[in-house]
MIROVEX-831881 format. One record per residue (C-alpha): residue in three letters; chain; y negated, x negated, z; residue number from 1. Coordinates in nm, 2 decimals, always signed. Layout:
REM MIROVEX-831881
<atom><resn>ALA</resn><chain>A</chain><y>Y</y><x>X</x><z>Z</z><resi>NUM</resi></atom>
...
This chain:
REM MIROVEX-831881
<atom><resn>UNK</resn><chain>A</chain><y>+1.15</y><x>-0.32</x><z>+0.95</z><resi>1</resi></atom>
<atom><resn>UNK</resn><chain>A</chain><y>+0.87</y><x>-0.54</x><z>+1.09</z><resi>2</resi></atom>
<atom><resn>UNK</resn><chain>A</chain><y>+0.50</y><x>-0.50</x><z>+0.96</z><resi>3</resi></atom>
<atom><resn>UNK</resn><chain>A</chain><y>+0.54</y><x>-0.86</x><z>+0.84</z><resi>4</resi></atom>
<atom><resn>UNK</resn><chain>A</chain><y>+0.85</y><x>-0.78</x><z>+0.66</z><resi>5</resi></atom>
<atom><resn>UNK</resn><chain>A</chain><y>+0.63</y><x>-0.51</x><z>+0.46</z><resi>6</resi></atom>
<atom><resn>UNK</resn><chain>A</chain><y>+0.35</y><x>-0.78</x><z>+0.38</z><resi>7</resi></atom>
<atom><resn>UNK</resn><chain>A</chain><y>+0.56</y><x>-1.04</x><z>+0.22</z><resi>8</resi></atom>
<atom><resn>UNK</resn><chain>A</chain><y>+0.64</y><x>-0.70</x><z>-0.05</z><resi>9</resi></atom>
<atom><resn>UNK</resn><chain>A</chain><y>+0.43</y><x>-0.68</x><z>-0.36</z><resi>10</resi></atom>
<atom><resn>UNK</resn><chain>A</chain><y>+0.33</y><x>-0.28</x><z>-0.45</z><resi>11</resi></atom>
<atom><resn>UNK</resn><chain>A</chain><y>+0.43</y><x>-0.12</x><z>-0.76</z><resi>12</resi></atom>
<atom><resn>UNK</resn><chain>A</chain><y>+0.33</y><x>+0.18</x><z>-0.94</z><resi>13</resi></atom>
<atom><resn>UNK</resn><chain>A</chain><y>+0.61</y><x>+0.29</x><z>-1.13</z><resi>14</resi></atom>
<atom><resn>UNK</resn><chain>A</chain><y>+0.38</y><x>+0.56</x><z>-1.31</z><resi>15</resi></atom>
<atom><resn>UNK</resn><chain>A</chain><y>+0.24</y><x>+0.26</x><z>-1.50</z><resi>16</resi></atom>
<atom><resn>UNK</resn><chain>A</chain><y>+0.44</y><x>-0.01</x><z>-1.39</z><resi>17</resi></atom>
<atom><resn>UNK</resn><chain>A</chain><y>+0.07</y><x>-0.18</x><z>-1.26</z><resi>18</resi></atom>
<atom><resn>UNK</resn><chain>A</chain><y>+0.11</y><x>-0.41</x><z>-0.97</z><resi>19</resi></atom>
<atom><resn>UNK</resn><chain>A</chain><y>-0.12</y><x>-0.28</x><z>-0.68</z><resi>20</resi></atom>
<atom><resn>UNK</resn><chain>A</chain><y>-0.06</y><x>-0.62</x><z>-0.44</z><resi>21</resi></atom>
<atom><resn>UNK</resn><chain>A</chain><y>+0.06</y><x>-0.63</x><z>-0.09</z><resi>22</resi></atom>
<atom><resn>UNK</resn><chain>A</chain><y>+0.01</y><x>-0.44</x><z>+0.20</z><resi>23</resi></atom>
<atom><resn>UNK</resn><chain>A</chain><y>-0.21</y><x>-0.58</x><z>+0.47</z><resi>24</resi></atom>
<atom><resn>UNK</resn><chain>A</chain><y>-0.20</y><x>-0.28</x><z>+0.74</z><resi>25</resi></atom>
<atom><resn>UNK</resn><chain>A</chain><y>-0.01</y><x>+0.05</x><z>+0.77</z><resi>26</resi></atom>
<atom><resn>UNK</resn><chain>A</chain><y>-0.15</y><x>+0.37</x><z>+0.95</z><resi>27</resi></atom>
<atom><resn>UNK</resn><chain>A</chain><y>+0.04</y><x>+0.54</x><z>+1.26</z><resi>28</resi></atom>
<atom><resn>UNK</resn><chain>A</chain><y>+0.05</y><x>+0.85</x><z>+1.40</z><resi>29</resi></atom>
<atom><resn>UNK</resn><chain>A</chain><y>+0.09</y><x>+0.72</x><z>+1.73</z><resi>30</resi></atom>
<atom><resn>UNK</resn><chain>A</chain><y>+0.22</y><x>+1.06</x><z>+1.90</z><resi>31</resi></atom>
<atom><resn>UNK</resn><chain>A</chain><y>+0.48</y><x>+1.13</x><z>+1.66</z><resi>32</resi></atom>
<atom><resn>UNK</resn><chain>A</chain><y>+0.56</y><x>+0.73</x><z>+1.64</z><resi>33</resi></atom>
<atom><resn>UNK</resn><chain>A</chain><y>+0.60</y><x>+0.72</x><z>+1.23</z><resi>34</resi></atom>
<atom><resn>UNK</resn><chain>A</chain><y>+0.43</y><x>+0.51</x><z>+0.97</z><resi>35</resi></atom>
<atom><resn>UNK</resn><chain>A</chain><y>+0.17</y><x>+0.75</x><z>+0.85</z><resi>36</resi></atom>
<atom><resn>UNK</resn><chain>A</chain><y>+0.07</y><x>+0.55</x><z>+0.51</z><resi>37</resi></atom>
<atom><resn>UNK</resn><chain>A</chain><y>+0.05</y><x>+0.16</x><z>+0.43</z><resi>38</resi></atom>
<atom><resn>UNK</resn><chain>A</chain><y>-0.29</y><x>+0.02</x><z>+0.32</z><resi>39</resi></atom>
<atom><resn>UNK</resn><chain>A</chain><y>-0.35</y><x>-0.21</x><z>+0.01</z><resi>40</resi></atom>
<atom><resn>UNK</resn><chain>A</chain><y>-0.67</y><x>-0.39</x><z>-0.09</z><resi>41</resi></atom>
<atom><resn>UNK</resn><chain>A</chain><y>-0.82</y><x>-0.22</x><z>-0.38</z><resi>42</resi></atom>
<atom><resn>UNK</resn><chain>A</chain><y>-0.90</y><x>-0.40</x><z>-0.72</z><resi>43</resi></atom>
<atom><resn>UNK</resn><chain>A</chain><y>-0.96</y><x>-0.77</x><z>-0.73</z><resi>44</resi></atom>
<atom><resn>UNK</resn><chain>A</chain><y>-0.97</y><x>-0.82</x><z>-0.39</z><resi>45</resi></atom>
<atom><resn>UNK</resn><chain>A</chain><y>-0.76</y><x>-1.12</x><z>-0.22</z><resi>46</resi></atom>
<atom><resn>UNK</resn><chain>A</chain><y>-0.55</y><x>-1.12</x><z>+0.04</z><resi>47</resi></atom>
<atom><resn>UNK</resn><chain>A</chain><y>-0.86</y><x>-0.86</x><z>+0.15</z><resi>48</resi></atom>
<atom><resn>UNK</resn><chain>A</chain><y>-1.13</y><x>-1.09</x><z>+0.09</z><resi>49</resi></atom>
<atom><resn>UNK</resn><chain>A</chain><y>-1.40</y><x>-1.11</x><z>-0.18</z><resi>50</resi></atom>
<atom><resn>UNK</resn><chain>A</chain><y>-1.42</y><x>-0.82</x><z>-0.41</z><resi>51</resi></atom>
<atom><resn>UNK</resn><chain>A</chain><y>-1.47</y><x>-0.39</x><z>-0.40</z><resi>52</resi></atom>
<atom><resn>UNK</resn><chain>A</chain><y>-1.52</y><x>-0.21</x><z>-0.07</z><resi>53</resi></atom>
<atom><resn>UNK</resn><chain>A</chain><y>-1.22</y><x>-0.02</x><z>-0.11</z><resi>54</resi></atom>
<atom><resn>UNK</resn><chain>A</chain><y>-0.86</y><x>-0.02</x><z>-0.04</z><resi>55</resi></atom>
<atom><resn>UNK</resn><chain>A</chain><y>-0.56</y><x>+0.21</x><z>-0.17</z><resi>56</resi></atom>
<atom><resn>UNK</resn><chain>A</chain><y>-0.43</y><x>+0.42</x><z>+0.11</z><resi>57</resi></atom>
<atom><resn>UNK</resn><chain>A</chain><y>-0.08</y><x>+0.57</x><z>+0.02</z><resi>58</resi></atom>
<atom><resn>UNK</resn><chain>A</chain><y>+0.10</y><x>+0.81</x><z>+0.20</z><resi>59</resi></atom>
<atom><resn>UNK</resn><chain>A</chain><y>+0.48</y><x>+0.72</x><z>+0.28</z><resi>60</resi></atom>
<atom><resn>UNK</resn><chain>A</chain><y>+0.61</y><x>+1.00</x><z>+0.09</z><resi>61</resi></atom>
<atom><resn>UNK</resn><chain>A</chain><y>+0.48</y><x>+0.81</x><z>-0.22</z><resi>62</resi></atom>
<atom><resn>UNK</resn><chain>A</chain><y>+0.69</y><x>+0.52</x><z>-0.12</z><resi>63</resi></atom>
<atom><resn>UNK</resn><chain>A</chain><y>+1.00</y><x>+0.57</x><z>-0.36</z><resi>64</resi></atom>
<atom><resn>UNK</resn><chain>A</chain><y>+1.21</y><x>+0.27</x><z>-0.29</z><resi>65</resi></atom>
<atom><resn>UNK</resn><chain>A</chain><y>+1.18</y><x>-0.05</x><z>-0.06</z><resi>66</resi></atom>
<atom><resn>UNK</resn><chain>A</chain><y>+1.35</y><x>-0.35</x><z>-0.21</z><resi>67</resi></atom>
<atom><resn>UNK</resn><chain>A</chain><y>+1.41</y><x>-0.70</x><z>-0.07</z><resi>68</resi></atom>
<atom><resn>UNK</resn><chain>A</chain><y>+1.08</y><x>-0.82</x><z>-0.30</z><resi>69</resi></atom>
<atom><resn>UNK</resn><chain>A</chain><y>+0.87</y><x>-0.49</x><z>-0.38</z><resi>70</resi></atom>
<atom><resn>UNK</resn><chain>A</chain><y>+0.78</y><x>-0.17</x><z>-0.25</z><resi>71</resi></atom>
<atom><resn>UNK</resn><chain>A</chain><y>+0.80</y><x>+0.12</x><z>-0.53</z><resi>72</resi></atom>
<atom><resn>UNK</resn><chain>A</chain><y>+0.55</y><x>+0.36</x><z>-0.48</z><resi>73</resi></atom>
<atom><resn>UNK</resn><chain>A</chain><y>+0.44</y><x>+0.70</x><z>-0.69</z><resi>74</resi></atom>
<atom><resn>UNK</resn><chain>A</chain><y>+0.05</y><x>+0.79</x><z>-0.71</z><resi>75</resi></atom>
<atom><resn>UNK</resn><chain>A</chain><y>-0.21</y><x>+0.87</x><z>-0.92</z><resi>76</resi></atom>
<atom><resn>UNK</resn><chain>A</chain><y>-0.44</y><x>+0.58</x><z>-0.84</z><resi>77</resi></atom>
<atom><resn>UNK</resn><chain>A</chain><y>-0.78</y><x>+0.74</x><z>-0.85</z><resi>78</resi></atom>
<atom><resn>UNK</resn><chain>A</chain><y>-0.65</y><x>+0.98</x><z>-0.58</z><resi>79</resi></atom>
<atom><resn>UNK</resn><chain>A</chain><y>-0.58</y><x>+0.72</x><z>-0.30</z><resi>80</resi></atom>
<atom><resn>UNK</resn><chain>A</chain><y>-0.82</y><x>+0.48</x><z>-0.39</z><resi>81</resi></atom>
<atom><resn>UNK</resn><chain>A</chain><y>-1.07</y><x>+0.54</x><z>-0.12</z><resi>82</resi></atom>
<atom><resn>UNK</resn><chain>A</chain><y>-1.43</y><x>+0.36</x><z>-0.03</z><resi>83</resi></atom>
<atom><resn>UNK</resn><chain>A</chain><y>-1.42</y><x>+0.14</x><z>+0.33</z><resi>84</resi></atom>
């Protein structure tokens, strides 16, 4: 799967069912070549424009499920919400 395959997928807590938004960058561990974590503007930012300095970082073993519309993801939001 192509990083612009993952950024047409809208993120979903399925905790709470809240819609988190789309990724716009993932995080590699370039030695061990594996998606580390993908990366989501924080709260009422826009396609990562205008809004919060912060961004939700989630590990991949959070991701539960990759669909052919949304990614399914299990956090606790407060602990991967982190300041730019």
């Amino acid at each position: 799967m192509r990083l612009c395959e993952l950024r047409e997928k809208e993120v979903i807590n399925v905790c709470d069912c809240k819609r988190l938004g789309c990724v716009v960058d993932i995080d590699i561990d370039v030695k061990e070549g594996r998606v580390e974590a993908i990366i989501i503007p924080g709260p009422g930012k826009i396609c990562g424009f205008l809004g919060t300095d912060c961004e939700y970082v989630i590990p991949w073993r959070c991701i539960k499920k990759i669909g052919p519309d949304i990614i399914l993801v299990e956090i606790q939001e407060e602990k991967f919400l982190q300041k730019l």
